[in-house]
C-alpha angles and dihedrals in degrees: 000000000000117000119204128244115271122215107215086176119099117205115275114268128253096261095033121109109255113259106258110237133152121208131182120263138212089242081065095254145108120251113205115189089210095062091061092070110140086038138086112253132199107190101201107191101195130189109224147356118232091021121124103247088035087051099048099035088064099037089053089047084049087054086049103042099123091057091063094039096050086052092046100241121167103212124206123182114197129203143158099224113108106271080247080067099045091032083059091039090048089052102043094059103034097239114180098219138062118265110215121212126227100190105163094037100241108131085038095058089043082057092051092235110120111125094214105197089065106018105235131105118268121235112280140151127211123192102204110189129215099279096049100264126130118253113173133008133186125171117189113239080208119043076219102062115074131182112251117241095249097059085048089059097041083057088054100041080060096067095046 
């Protein structure tokens, strides 16, 4: 019998620092959160790609791109599907951002957000400020259920 892996981890508290990690990207190249010190970050775990929240989550966050942008939000969607999938998906749909990929599950798991039935991440959405600190945090109860951009931004538009 194989047993599934188990996150002992919980996500990180609003007022902690944001666990460091650095993933690979559909761009081919490593994107390290540390590195965006000094910026605004939305980490956007995600379930999976091709799926039809998935699908419509990031296609309504590419319509609404500007709006990111003007508030000076580093956006970084997470996965666990391989970066040929989300390099395909990205691509498919014209989104304006890179999509990171989370393979072997191991950020997802630091950010307490595997679903482990399925072994994907669920849903769930990290405001990192400037100075690395999380701001806001919201992990969906349902992978099917997903936060509108406009309750992201007024998130955002809290901080400023």
């Amino acid at each position: 019998m194989t047993s599934v892996t188990q996150s002992s981890h919980a996500p990180p508290a609003v007022g902690t620092v944001a666990p460091d990690f650095s993933l690979p990207s559909t761009s081919g190249e490593r994107v390290t959160l540390s590195q965006l010190r000094g910026k605004q970050v939305l980490i956007a775990f995600f379930p999976l790609a091709f799926s039809p929240t998935c699908t419509a989550e990031l296609c309504e966050m590419r319509d609404d791109w500007g709006d990111f942008v003007a508030r000076g939000v580093v956006v970084l969607p997470i996965s666990v599907d391989s970066t040929y999938a989300l390099k395909e998906y990205k691509q498919k749909y014209n989104m304006k951002v890179d999509l990171l990929s989370d393979f072997k599950r191991e950020v997802t798991i630091l950010y307490g957000v595997l679903n482990e039935d399925r072994f994907f991440s669920n849903r769930a959405y990290f405001l990192i400020d400037a100075n690395g600190t999380v701001r806001w945090v919201h992990v969906e109860e349902n992978p099917s259920l997903k936060r509108t951009n406009q309750e992201i931004l007024d998130e955002v538009d809290r901080l400023s």
